[in-house]
C-alpha positions as CSV (number, residue, x, y, z in Angstrom):
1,X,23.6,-34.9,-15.8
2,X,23.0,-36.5,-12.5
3,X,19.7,-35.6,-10.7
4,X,20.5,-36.7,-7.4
5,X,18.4,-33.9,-6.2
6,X,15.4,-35.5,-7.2
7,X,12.9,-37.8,-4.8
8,X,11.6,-41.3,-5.6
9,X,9.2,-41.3,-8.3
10,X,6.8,-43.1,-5.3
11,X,6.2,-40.1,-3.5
12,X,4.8,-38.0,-6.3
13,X,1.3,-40.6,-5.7
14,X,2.2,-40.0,-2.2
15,X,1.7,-35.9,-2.4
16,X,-1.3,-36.4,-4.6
17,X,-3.3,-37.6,-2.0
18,X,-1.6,-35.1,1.2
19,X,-2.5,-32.6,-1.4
20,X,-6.1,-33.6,-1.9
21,X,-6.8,-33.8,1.9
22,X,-5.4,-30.4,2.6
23,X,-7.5,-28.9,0.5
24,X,-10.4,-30.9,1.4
25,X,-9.8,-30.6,5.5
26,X,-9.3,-26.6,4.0
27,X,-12.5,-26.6,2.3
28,X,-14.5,-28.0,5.1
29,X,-12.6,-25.5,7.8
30,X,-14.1,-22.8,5.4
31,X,-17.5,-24.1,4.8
32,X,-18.4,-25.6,7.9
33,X,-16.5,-22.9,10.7
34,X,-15.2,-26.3,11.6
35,X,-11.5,-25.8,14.0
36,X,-9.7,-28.7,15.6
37,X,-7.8,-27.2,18.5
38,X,-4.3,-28.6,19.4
39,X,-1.8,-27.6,22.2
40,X,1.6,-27.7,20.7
41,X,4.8,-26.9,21.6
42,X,6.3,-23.5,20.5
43,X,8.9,-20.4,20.9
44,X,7.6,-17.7,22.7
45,X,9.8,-14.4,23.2
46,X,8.2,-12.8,26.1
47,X,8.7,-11.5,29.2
48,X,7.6,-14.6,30.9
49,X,10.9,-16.4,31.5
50,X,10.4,-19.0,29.5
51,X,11.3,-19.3,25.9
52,X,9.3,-22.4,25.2
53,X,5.4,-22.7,26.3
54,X,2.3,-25.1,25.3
55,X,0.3,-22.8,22.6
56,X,-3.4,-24.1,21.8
57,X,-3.5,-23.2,18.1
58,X,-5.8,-25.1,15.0
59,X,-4.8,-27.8,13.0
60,X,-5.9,-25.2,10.0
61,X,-2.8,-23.1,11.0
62,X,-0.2,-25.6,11.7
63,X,-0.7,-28.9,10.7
64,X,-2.4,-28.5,7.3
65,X,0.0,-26.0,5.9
66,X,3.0,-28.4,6.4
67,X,0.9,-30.8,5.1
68,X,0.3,-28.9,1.9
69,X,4.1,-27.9,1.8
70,X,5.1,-31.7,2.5
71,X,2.8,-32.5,-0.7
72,X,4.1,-29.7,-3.0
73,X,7.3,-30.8,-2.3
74,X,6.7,-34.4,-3.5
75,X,4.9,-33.3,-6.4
76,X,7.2,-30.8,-7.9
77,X,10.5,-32.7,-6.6
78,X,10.1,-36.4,-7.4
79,X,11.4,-38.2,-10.5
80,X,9.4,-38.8,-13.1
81,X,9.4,-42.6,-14.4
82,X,11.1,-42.2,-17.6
83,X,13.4,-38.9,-16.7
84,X,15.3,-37.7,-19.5
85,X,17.1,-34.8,-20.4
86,X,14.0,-33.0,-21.8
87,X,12.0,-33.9,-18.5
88,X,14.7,-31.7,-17.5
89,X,14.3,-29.1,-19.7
90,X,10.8,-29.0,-18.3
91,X,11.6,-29.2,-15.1
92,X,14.1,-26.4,-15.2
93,X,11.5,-24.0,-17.1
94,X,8.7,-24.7,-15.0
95,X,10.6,-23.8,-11.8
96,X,12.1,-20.8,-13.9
97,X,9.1,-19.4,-15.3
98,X,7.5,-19.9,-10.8
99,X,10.6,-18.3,-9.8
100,X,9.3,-15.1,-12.0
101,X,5.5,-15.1,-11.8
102,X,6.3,-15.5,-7.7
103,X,8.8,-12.5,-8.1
104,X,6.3,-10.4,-9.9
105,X,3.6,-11.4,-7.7
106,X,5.7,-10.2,-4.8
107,X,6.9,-6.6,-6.3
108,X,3.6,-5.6,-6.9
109,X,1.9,-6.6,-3.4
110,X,4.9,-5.1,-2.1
111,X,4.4,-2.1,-3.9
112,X,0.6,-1.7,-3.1
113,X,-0.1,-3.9,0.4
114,X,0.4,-3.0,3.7
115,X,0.3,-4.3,7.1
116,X,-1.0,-7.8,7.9
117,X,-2.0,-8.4,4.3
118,X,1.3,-7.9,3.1
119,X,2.3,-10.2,5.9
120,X,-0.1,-12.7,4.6
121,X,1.2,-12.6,1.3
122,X,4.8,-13.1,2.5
123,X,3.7,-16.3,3.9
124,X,1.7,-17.6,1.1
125,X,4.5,-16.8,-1.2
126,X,6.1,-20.0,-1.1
127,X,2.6,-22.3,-1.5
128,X,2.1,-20.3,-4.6
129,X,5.4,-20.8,-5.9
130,X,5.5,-24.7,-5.2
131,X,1.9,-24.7,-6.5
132,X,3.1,-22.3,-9.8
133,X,6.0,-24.8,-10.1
134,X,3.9,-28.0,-9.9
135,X,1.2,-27.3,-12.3
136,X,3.4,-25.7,-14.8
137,X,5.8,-28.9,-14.8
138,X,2.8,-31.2,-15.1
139,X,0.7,-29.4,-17.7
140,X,4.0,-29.2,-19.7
141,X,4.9,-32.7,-19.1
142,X,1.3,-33.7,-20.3
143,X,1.3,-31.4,-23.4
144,X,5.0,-32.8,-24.2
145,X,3.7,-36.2,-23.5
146,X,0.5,-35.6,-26.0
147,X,2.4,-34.9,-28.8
148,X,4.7,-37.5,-28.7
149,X,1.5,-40.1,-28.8
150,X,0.0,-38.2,-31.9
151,X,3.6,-38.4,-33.8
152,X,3.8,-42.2,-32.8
């Protein structure tokens, strides 16, 4: 089967490193109160006139998360050097196996969050997913990788 779908095996290096600086710009946002204010173009529905404005809004809110989904992206989506039909096994039950812990995650906040944490968890459904997919195809790909060094 054809996996078309798949990105250069380049760009998994390549979301690595966005990775790593998202969460190291995140980590210092957190620790140090640092915020890097931007104006930005954006959509605004009010009663202004206008539908599009000049918002000031932080880096931390717009730029780094597209940053982290950009890396997520090239980590769980790129070829692997030597991709074979068990690569593709793996692949497939890693994303399966995201797909349900995701789902779960979401019935129960849905069942017992409200308001704008419920709303926060909406939105950080799909990092946890791409994350859940990632390390799940990379620790299986290790583990698969392992064994087949010990039987050599």
């Amino acid at each position: 089967m054809k996996t078309n779908y798949l990105l250069p095996n380049s760009l998994k290096k390549i979301g690595w490193v966005i990775i790593i600086i998202s969460v190291a710009c995140f980590l210092v946002h957190v620790f140090t109160d640092l915020d890097i204010m931007l104006k930005m173009p954006a959509l605004s529905f009010n009663n202004e006139g206008s539908i599009f404005t000049v918002a000031s809004t932080s880096i931390y809110d717009t730029i780094l998360p597209v940053f982290a989904l950009i890396g997520f992206i090239f980590i769980g989506f790129s070829k692997e050097k030597e991709e074979d039909e068990y690569v593709k096994k793996i692949r497939e039950h890693s994303f399966v196996f995201a797909t349900f812990f995701t789902s779960i995650l979401l019935i129960i906040c849905t069942l017992f969050l409200y308001s704008i944490d419920y709303f926060t968890v909406i939105i950080l459904d799909y990092y946890v997913f791409l994350l859940i997919f990632a390390l799940k195809f990379q620790i299986e790909l290790w583990r698969f990788r392992k064994e087949n060094r010990n039987e050599e």
